[in-house]
TORFIMI-940933 format. One record per residue (C-alpha): y, x, z. Coordinates in pm, whole numbers, padded with zeros to 5 digits, always signed. Last residue first. Example, Ala and Ser with C-alpha at 12.3 -4.5 7.8 and 13.67 -1.06 7.14 Angstrom:
# TORFIMI-940933
-00106+01367+00714 -00450+01230+00780 
# end
This chain:
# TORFIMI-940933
+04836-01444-02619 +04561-01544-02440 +04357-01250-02253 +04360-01390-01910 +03991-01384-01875 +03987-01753-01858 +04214-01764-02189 +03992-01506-02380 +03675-01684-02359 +03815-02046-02401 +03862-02272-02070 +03623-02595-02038 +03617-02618-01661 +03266-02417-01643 +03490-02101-01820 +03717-02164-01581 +03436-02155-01300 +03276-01835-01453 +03569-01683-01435 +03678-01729-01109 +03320-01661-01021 +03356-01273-01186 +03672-01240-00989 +03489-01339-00601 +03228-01100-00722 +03433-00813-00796 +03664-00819-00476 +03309-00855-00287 +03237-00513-00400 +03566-00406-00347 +03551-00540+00023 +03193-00381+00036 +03289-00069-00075 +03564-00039+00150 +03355-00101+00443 +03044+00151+00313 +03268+00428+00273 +03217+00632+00632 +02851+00553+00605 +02814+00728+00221 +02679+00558-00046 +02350+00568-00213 +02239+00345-00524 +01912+00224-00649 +01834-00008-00901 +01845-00345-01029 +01497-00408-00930 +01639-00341-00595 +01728-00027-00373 +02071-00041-00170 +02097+00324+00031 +02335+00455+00295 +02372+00814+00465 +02217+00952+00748 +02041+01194+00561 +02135+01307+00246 +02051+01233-00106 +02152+01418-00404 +02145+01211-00692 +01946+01309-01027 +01667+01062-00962 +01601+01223-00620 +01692+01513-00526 +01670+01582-00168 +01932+01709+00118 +01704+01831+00445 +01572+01622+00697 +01242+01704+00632 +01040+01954+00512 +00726+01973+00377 +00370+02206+00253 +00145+02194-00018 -00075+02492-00048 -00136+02653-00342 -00110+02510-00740 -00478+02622-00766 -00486+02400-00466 -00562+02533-00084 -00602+02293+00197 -00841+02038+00025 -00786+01682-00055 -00447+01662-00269 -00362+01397-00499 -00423+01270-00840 -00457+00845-00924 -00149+00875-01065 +00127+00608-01081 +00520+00721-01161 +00849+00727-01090 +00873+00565-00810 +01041+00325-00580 +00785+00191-00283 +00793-00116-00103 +00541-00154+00156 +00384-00460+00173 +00041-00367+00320 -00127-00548+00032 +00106-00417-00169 -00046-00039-00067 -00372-00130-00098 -00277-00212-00465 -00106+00066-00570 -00383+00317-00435 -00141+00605-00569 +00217+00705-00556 +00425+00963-00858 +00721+01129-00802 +01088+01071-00715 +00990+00939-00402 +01187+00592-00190 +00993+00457+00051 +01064+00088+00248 +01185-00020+00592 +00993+00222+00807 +00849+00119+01163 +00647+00437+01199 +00306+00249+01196 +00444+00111+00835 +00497+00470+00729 +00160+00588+00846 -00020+00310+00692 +00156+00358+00384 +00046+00741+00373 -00309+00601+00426 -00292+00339+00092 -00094+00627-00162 +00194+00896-00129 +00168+01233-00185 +00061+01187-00558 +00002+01458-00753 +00161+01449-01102 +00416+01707-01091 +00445+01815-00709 +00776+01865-00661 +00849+01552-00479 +01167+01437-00316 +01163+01193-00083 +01358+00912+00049 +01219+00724+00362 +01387+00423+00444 +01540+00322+00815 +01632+00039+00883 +01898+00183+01163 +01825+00525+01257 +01704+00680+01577 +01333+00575+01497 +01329+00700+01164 +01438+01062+01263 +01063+01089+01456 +00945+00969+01111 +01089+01209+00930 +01021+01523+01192 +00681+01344+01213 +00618+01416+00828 +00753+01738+00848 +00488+01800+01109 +00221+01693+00880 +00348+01944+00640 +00221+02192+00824 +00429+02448+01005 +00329+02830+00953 +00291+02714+00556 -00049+02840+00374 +00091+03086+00132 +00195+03015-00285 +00425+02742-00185 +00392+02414-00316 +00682+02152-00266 +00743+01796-00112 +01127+01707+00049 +01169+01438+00304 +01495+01249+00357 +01548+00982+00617 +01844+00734+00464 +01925+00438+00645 +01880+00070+00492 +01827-00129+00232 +01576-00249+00023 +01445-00524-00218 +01156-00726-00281 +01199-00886-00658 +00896-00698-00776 +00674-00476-00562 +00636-00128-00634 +00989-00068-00728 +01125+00108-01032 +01217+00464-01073 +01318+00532-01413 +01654+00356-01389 +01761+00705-01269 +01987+00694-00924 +02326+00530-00938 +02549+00776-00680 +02885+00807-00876 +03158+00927-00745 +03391+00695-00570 +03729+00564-00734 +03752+00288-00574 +03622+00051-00827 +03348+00233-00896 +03207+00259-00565 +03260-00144-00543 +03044-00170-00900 +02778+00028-00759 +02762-00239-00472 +02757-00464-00705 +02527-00375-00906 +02313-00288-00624 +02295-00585-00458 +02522-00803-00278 +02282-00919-00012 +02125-00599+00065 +02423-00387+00123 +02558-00696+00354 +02279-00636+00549 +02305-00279+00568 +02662-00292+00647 +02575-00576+00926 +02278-00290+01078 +02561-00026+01048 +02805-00248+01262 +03149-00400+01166 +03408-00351+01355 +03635-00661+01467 
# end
């Protein structure tokens, strides 16, 4: 029987990201482990789910679209997308788009966590909400007036983002925990998992030898 997205993503979130890095590995895959220098907001609650990609930037004229609509491009994208998480790419050095009112937004938009590469603010309105944010960084700077000396911040979404040193695109897969984050592809998620699971069920053969008195080298079949 096929399996469905929301079971992939499930499964995603249950194994982890070790080992669902580990199941990329083992087949081969290229490698999609994001920086270890995003960490999550809130510890021990991890993520997985759908990617919706936003992408941050100045730009020396006011944009025709505001970056509002970007925001309900994303969020519009969210709702066609199973658990969906918000991955963003910020280009803003140490202003912070994200703080207590963009949380509100992305819990009112049903989202299943936030990914930036960039700094968030109002950290503790936004665990109180229990949104789970990966970032870089905490700043308490943002943006309150049209027009910056920077210039005017403006957005797009669905469009492939850097984050972390790994291009993300939309639609595809993401595991985030306070292991770390990893994307994968839809169309490889199956035969990650079954390599992912290949890894677990040989690490707890070897933990049970090694549990039934075997030596180090004898349970990992290393004896002469």
């Amino acid at each position: 029987m096929e399996i469905t997205v929301e079971e992939i993503i499930e499964i995603f979130r249950n194994l982890g990201s070790p080992f669902i890095a580990d199941g990329m590995q083992r087949l081969g895959l290229p490698r999609r482990i994001v920086d270890p220098s995003l960490r999550p907001l809130i510890p021990n609650k991890s993520i997985a789910g759908t990617v919706v990609t936003l992408l941050l930037d100045f730009f020396p004229e006011e944009p025709t679209s505001p970056r509002e609509y970007a925001f309900a491009n994303a969020f519009k994208q969210a709702k066609t997308v199973a658990s969906p998480v918000l991955v963003a790419e910020s280009r803003l050095g140490l202003r912070s788009p994200f703080g207590g009112g963009a949380s509100r937004s992305f819990v009112h938009a049903g989202l299943t966590g936030v990914i930036i590469d960039g700094p968030i603010r109002d950290i503790v309105d936004v665990t109180n909400q229990g949104m789970q944010m990966f970032h870089h960084t905490i700043s308490a700077d943002s943006f309150v007036i049209p027009k910056l000396p920077e210039g005017y911040v403006g957005a797009e979404a669905e469009v492939a983002v850097n984050v972390g040193g790994v291009i993300a695109q939309p639609g595809e897969l993401v595991v985030a925990d306070v292991d770390g984050i990893v994307f994968c592809p839809v169309k490889d998620a199956p035969a990650v998992i079954a390599a992912a699971r290949e890894v677990l069920a040989e690490e707890e053969a070897i933990f049970k030898k090694w549990d039934d008195g075997e030596d180090y080298l004898q349970a990992l079949g290393l004896n002469d």
